[in-house]
C-alpha positions in Angstrom: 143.4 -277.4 108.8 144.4 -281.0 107.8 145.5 -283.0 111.1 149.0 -284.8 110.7 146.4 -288.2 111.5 144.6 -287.3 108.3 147.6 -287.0 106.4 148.9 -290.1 107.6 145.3 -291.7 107.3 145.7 -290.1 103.4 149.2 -291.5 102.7 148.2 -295.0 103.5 145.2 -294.8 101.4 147.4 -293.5 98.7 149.7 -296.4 99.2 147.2 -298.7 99.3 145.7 -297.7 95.8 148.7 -298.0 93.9 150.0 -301.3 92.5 153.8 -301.0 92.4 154.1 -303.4 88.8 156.6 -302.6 87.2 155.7 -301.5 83.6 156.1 -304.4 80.7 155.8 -304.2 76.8 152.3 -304.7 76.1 149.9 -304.6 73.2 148.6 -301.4 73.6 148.8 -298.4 76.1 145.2 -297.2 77.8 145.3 -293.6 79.1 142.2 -293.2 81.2 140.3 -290.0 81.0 140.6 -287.1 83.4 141.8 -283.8 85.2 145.0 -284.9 85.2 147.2 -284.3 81.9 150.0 -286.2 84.1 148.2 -289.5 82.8 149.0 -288.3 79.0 152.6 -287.6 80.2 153.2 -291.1 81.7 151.5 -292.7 78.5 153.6 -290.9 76.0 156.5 -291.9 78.2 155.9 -295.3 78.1 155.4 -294.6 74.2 158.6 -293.7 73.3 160.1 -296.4 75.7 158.6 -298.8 73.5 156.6 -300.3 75.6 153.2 -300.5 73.0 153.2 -299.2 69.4 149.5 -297.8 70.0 148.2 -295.8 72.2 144.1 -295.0 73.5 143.1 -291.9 75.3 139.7 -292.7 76.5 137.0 -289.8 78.1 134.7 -287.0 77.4 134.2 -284.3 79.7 133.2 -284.1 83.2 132.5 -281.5 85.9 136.0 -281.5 86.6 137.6 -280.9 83.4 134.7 -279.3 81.5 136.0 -275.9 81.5 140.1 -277.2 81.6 139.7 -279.5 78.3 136.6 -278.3 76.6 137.5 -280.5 73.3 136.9 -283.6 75.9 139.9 -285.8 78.0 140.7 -287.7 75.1 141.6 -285.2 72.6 143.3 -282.5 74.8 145.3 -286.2 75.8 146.4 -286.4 72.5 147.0 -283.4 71.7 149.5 -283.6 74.6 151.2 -286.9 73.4 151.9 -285.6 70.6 153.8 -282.2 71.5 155.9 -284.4 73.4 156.4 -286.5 70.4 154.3 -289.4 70.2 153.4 -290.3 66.2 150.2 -289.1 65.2 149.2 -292.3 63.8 150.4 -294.1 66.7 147.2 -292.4 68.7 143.4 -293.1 68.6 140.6 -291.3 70.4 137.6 -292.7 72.0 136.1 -289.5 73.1 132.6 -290.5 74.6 133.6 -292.7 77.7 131.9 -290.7 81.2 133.5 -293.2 84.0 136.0 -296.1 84.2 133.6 -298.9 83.2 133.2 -296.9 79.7 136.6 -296.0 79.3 137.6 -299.9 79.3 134.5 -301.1 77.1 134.8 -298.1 74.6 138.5 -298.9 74.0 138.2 -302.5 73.8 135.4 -302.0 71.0 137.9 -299.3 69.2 141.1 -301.3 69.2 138.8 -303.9 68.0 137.3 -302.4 65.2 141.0 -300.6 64.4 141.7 -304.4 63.8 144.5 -304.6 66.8 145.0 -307.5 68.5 145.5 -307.3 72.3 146.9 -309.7 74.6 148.1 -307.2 77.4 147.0 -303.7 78.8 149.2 -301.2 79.9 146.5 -299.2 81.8 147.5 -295.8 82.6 145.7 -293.8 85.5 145.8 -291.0 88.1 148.1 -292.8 91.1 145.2 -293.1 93.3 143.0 -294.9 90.5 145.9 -297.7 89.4 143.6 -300.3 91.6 140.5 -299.4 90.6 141.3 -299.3 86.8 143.1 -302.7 87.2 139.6 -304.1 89.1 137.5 -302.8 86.0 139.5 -303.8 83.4 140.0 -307.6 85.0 136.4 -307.2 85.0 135.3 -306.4 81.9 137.8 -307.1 79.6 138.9 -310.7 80.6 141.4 -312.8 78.8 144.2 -310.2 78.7 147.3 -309.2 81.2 146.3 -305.9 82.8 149.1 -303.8 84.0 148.1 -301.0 86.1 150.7 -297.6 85.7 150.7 -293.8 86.6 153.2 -291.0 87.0 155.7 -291.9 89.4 155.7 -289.6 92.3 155.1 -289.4 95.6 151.7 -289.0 98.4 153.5 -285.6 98.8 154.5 -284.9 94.9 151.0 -285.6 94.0 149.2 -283.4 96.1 151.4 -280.4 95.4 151.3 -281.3 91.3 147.1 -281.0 92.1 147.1 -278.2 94.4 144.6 -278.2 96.3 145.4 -280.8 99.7 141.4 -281.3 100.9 140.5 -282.3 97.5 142.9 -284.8 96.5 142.3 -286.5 100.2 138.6 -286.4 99.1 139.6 -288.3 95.7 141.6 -290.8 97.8 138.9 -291.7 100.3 136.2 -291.9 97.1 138.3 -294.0 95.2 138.7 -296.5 98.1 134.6 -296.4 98.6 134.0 -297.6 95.2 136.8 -300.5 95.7 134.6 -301.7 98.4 131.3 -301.3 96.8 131.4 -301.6 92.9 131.9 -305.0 93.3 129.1 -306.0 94.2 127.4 -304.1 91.9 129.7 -306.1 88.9 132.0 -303.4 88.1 135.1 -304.6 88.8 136.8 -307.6 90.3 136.7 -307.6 94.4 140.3 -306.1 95.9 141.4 -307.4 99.0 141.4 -303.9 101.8 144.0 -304.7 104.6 142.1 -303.9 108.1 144.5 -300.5 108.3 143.6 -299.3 105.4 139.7 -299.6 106.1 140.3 -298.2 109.4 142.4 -295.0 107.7 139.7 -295.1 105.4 137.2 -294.9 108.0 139.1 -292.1 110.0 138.9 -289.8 106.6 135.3 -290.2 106.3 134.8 -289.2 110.0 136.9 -285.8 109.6 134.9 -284.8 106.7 136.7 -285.7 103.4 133.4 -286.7 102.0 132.7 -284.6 99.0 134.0 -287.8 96.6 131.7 -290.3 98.1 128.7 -291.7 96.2 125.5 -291.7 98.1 124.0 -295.6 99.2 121.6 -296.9 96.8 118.1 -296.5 97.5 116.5 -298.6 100.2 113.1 -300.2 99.2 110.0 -299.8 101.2 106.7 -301.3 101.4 
């Protein structure tokens, strides 16, 4: 059973990953790769808004979506964007990307190749990835305005659009991990972590929501 301290620990690290910019015409829309067909919902939105005239779905296949999108992320993406309408020739796929780091690098070497020039990003992610796709993408593709987007919906929304509470809390507490330790290892740009959200952060990891965290490097010996 999930303690009402967890959950509050969880909707502050939920908070704290999301970016709360307003989405802004851009050159191109970015629809990060994963579980969550949501992303391809908010992207096509933002589509037909006329907020970019091209959009990228970026991602292969993972664990997680392996046996839920077994033509990879990208294409069952597109093939979502366009049943709610987005132009087919509006849409290119970069189907090999395996984690955020690829998914910004691949697509900046498509659009490139496509011949479209970008000045601005409209990055679209799970929620509880906005801040770690707008770290990457700072990071490796400088030079360009990065607006981080998702679904709109709330802590609550979220976890009953996914299903399953533990896991989505497990998400939250690994996404905030690699915020505090990709840095350093040049994946992304650092991001400030307010003192309550470390300590929320911290709390999680002592009740067991675990299963998302990446295990320390090795140590070497003599």
């Amino acid at each position: 059973m999930i303690t009402a301290k967890s959950w509050a620990d969880a909707r502050q690290v939920w908070n704290h990953h999301l970016m709360h910019r307003t989405p802004h015409p851009c050159s191109v829309i970015v629809g990060l790769g994963s579980h969550d067909l949501g992303v391809a919902d908010a992207a096509a939105g933002f589509y037909l808004r006329g907020l970019a005239p091209v959009i990228v779905f970026t991602g292969s296949t993972s664990p997680t979506t392996r046996d839920r999108m077994p033509r990879g992320e990208a294409v069952h993406y597109r093939e979502r964007a366009l049943e709610l309408g987005v132009s087919a020739s509006a849409v290119l796929v970069e189907p090999k990307a395996r984690n955020t780091g690829e998914n910004i690098r691949f697509s900046r070497a498509l659009l490139e190749e496509a011949g479209v020039r970008v000045d601005s990003v409209l990055l679209v992610s799970k929620p509880y990835e906005e801040r770690r796709a707008y770290a990457t993408a700072r990071k490796l593709w400088p030079g360009v305005d990065v607006v981080s987007a998702s679904s709109p919906m709330t802590f609550e929304e979220y976890v009953d659009s996914i299903g399953d509470d533990r896991l989505v809390i497990d998400m939250l507490v690994g996404a905030l991990q690699r915020l505090l330790v990709y840095p350093a290892q040049g994946f992304m740009i650092e991001q400030p972590v307010p003192d309550e959200v470390s300590a929320a952060y911290e709390r999680l990891i002592g009740a067991g929501f675990t299963s998302r965290l990446i295990p320390p490097p090795p140590r070497s010996g003599r």
